[in-house]
C-alpha positions, 0 to 999 in steps of 0.5 A, a space after each residue: 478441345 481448345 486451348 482456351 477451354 482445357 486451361 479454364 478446366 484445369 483451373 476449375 479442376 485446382 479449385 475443386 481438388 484443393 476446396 477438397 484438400 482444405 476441407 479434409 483439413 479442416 476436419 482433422 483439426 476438428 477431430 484433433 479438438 473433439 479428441 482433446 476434448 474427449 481427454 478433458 485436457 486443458 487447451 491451449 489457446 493464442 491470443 490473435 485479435 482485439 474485438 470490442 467484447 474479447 479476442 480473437 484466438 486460435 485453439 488446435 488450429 481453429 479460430 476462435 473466440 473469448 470473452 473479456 469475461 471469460 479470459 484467465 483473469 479480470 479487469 474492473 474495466 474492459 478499456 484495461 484489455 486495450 492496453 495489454 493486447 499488444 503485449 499478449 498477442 502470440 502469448 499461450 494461455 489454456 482454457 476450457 470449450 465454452 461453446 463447440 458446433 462444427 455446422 457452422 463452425 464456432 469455437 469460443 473457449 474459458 480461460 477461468 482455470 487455474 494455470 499461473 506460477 506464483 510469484 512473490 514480490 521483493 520488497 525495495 525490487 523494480 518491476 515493469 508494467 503496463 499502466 491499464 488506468 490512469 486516474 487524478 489520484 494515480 495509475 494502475 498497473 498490472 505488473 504481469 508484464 514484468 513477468 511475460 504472463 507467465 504469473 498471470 494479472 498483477 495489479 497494484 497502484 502508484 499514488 501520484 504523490 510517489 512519484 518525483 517529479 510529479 511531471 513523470 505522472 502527468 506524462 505516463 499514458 494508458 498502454 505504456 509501460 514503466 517501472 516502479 519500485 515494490 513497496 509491499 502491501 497495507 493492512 487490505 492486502 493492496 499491493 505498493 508501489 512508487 517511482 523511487 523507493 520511499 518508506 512503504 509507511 507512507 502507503 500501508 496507513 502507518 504514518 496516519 496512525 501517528 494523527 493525535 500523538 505526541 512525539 519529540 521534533 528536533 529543530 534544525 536551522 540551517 545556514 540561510 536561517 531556514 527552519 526545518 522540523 524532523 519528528 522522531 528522527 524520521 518524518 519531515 514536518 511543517 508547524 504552521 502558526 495560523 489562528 485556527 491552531 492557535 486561537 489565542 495564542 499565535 503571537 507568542 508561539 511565533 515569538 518562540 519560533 523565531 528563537 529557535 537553535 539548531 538541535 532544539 527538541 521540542 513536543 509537539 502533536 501530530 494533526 494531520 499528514 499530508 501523503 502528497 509532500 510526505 510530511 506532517 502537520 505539528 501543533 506546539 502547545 506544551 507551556 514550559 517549553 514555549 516559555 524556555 525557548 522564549 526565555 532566551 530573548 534578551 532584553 533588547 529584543 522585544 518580548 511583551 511583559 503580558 506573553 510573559 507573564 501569562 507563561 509564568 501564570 501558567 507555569 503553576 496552573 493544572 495545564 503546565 502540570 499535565 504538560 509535565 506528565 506528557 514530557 515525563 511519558 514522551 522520555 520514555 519512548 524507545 526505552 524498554 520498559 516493564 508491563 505488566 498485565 492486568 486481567 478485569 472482568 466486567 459486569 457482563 462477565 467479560 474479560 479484557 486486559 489492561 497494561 500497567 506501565 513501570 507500575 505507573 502509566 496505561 498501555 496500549 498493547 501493539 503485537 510484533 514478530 520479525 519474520 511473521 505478520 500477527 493477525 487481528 485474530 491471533 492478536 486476541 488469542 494471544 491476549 487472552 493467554 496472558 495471565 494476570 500478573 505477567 511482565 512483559 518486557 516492551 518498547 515505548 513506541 509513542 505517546 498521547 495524552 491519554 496512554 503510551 503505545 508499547 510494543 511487545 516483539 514476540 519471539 518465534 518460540 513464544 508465537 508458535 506457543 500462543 497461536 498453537 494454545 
């Protein structure tokens, strides 16, 4: 036999024997998964490769497929599984057989089977995700990231208010990562989150409970004349003049503006907020206020005689009187008051509480505990284990025109008595 010819059988040879070694392989790996199987074990999987409707992974040895539908959790839009591949490929998740042939070979797996830690986030923490959406009011990001999948998907979203400088949003693209502070969740169970860590109020719908309200505003003038507005020691506001607040008023609010001291505390109502500037928009409308602040012109300055006399017109009218009756309620906010509870019974046979501030002014009853969060449902429980009579002590939380917002923080004996009742 030539030399030529024993090579070239020789290498046919090498191929038949290792086609024969590769397929005697293959099924063990085979026999290795129909055994796991069989044993209704979870299978690990590893992520491998991005295809246009799920990924490419390897199960036992075998090469496989999921579905994005399929994957251990949900996105709302599949471009989001673009963004977080680079980070899950190589990563171990477990799964269920979707789909098993050996003739020919296909293997595609579920991923919808309990298999995550839990985790609880810290309020006022840094944790670093991947944005998987990027819109004109913010960016979502799945924090799994900051915790190596290890906790599964984590999504919460960062208003484009929340971040400083608003530059920092327009930057950040879909697939890159960064890190925010948790601010903790609203009343839809939402999670939180801004680039610096400002009042959650501003995220949870708290501040907008304040729209309506009448609350003290300290002035603040500082040395360039300037004229801030700070209402309950806490929010910044703006107190436009503009005709559509002040109809027929405008000029003799602006009058009193200008007279303004620094640490003047007015009353003013909340109109609007605006979350992007986290400030709020005042209305100024109490007559013996205006008229004290305008007082303090002198004579050399110009004060029309009509601005004044329309103040003192006023000062006897039922309008400066129910001013006077807001002031006297808004003394009262963060004091401790007595409330006393009032059952009353309709024509209907129903029966629902009312709240007798200091024997004088109606109440809104808000529910509170330090170390637990009172459900709507638990609310009306404890209410309705009230009894006629009863005199709670609470805080005066804030003031409208109508009534005063109390609240009543439960201890956790007293909660644990009502919600067990």
């Amino acid at each position: 036999m030539k030399m030529i010819e024993w090579n070239t059988l020789k290498l046919d040879l090498k191929k038949l024997f290792n086609f024969q070694g590769e397929k005697d392989y293959l099924s063990k790996l085979v026999a290795n998964f129909e055994e796991l199987e069989q044993k209704g074990k979870n299978i690990p999987f590893k992520i491998t490769g991005l295809r246009r409707k799920g990924f490419i992974i390897k199960a036992a040895g075998l090469f496989g497929f999921i579905s994005f539908d399929h994957m251990p959790w949900k996105y709302e839009n599949h471009n989001a599984w673009n963004a977080v591949f680079p980070s899950i490929k190589g990563k171990i998740f477990f799964g269920k057989t979707h789909q098993f042939q050996k003739k020919p070979l296909s293997l595609i797996l579920n991923g919808e089977i309990p298999q995550f830690k839990k985790i609880e986030l810290n309020e006022t923490d840094k944790y670093k995700g991947i944005i998987i959406n990027k819109t004109k009011y913010g960016l979502f990001i799945d924090f799994g990231y900051h915790f190596n999948w290890d906790c599964g998907s984590i999504v919460g979203m960062v208003h484009k208010s929340n971040f400083a400088p608003i530059e920092t949003f327009e930057k950040l693209e879909i697939g890159e990562t960064t890190e925010v502070f948790f601010l903790g969740s609203n009343n839809k169970e939402q999670l939180l989150f801004g680039d610096n860590n400002v009042s959650k109020e501003w995220l949870n719908g708290e501040v907008e409970k304040l729209v309506g309200e009448i609350l003290p505003v300290k002035i603040i003038k500082t040395n360039d004349d300037k004229t801030d507005y700070l209402v309950n020691e806490k929010y910044n506001a703006t107190l436009p003049t503009i005709n559509s607040i002040y109809p027929t008023n405008k000029k003799i609010i602006k009058s009193a503006i200008k007279n303004f001291k620094n640490g003047d505390l007015i009353h003013c109502e909340i109109l609007k907020v605006n979350k992007l500037n986290k400030t709020l928009q005042l209305k100024w409308d109490f007559a013996h206020e205006i008229e004290g602040i305008i007082s303090r012109m002198t004579i050399e300055e110009s004060k029309p005689k009509n601005q004044i006399k329309e103040f003192r017109n006023r000062s006897n009218s039922v309008e400066n009187i129910a001013d006077t009756n807001v002031i006297e309620k808004l003394n009262l906010i963060g004091k401790t008051v007595k409330v006393e509870v009032i059952k009353k019974e309709d024509n209907l046979g129903r029966i629902s509480n009312k709240y007798k501030i200091e024997n004088k002014y109606s109440g809104k009853l808000i529910l509170s505990n330090d170390n637990y969060k009172i459900s709507t449902k638990e609310k009306k429980r404890i209410e309705k284990n009230l009894q006629d009579g009863e005199i709670l002590d609470c805080q005066v939380l804030s003031v409208d025109k109508n009534q005063i917002s109390i609240n009543w923080k439960l201890m956790d004996e007293e909660l644990l008595r009502f919600i067990k009742v």
